[in-house]
Every structure is written in structure tokens, then in C-alpha cells.
C-alpha positions in Angstrom: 12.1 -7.5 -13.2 10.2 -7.0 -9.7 8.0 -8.2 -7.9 4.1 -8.8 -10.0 1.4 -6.3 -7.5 -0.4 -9.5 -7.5 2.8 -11.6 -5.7 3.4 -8.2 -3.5 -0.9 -8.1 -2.3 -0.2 -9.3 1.4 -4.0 -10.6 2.9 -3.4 -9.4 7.0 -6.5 -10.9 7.7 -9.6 -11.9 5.9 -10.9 -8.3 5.1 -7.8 -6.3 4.6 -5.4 -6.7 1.7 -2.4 -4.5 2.2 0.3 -3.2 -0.7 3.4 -2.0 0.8 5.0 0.3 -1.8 8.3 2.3 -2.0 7.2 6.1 -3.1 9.5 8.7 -3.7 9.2 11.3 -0.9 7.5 14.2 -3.7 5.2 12.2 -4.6 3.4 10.3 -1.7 0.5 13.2 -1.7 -0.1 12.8 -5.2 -0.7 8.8 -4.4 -3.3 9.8 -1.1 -4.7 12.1 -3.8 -5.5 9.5 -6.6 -6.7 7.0 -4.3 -9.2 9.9 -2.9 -10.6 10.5 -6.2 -11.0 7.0 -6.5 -13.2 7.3 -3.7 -13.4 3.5 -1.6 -11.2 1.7 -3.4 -8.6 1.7 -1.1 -6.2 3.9 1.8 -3.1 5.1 2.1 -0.9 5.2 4.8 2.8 6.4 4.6 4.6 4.0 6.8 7.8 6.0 7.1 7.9 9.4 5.3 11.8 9.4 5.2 12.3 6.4 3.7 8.7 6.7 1.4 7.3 3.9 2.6 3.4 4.0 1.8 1.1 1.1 2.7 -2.4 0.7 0.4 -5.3 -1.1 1.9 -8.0 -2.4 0.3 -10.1 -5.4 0.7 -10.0 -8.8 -0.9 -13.1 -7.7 -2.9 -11.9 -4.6 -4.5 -8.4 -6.1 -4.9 -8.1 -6.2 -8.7 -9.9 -2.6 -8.8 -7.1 -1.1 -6.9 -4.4 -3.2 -8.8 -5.9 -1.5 -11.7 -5.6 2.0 -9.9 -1.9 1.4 -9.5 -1.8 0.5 -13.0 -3.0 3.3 -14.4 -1.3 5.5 -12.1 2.0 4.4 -12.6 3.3 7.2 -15.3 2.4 9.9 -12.5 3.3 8.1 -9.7 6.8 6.2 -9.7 6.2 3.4 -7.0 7.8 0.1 -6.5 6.6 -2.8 -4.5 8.6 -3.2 -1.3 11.0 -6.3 -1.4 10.2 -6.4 2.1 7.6 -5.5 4.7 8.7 -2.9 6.7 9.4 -4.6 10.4 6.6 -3.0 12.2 4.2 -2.5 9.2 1.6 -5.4 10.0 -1.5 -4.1 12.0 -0.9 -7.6 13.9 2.2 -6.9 15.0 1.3 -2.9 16.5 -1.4 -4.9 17.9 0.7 -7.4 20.2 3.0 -4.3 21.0 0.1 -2.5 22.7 -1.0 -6.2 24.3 0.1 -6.5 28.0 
């Protein structure tokens, strides 16, 4: 069995609660889509669209909404959690790149 969405939630900073998900390539806009009609609970980002990487942000306080999202989305949308953070994937570390 996989990783729990609960172990996978990484917490970049105190307002920002990020789940990295693997996402087949086809269905990445239907993902963007669901999250949009559940308008504020959370964004997504593809982090690489070859691999179908796609990063959902959300904050600590609508955390369990948007686990429950991914829940009930599941059956339409086949993600995984990432095993691993894609290297480059924290807003931290873009940050520091940009840093002089």
C-alpha cells in the first residue's frame, strides 16, 4: 500500500500545504478542472507535464477539505502521491535559485 494523503501533505511554510501527485498525462486537466469547481479549496500546478507531475496547494486550514476532494475524485482521476518530491518542486528552493 502507498503512501496515506495525510503522510504525503508537505507544510512549505505556515500557510501553504502542498500535495505532490503523480497524474497520468490525459488526465491532469480534468484534476485543474475539479479543483476549479471546487472553487478555493485548493491549486494546481503541473510540475512537469512529461512525467505528470501535478502539485495541489492548499492551506493548513482547508487541508482536510481538499483531502476530501482527492477522495472523492479518485474514480475519475487516477493519482498517486509522489514517493518523492520532485528536486526543484519546493517554492523555497526556486526561491534561493533566483537569490544572488
Amino acid at each position: 500500500m502507498g503512501v496515506s494523503l495525510e503522510q504525503a501533505a508537505v507544510h512549505i511554510d505556515g500557510d501553504t500545504v502542498a500535495f505532490y501527485l503523480e497524474v497520468p498525462r490525459s488526465h491532469v486537466v480534468l484534476l485543474q478542472v475539479y479543483f476549479e469547481l471546487y472553487d478555493g479549496v485548493g491549486t494546481v500546478r503541473t510540475l512537469d507535464g512529461e512525467g505528470a507531475i501535478a502539485c495541489v496547494l492548499t492551506t493548513p486550514s482547508l487541508l482536510q477539505d481538499c483531502i476530501g476532494v482527492l477522495h472523492a475524485i479518485k474514480e475519475h482521476v487516477a493519482w498517486v502521491p509522489c514517493s518523492t518530491i520532485p528536486a526543484g518542486a519546493l517554492p523555497t528552493e526556486t526561491l534561493r535559485k533566483k537569490t544572488p
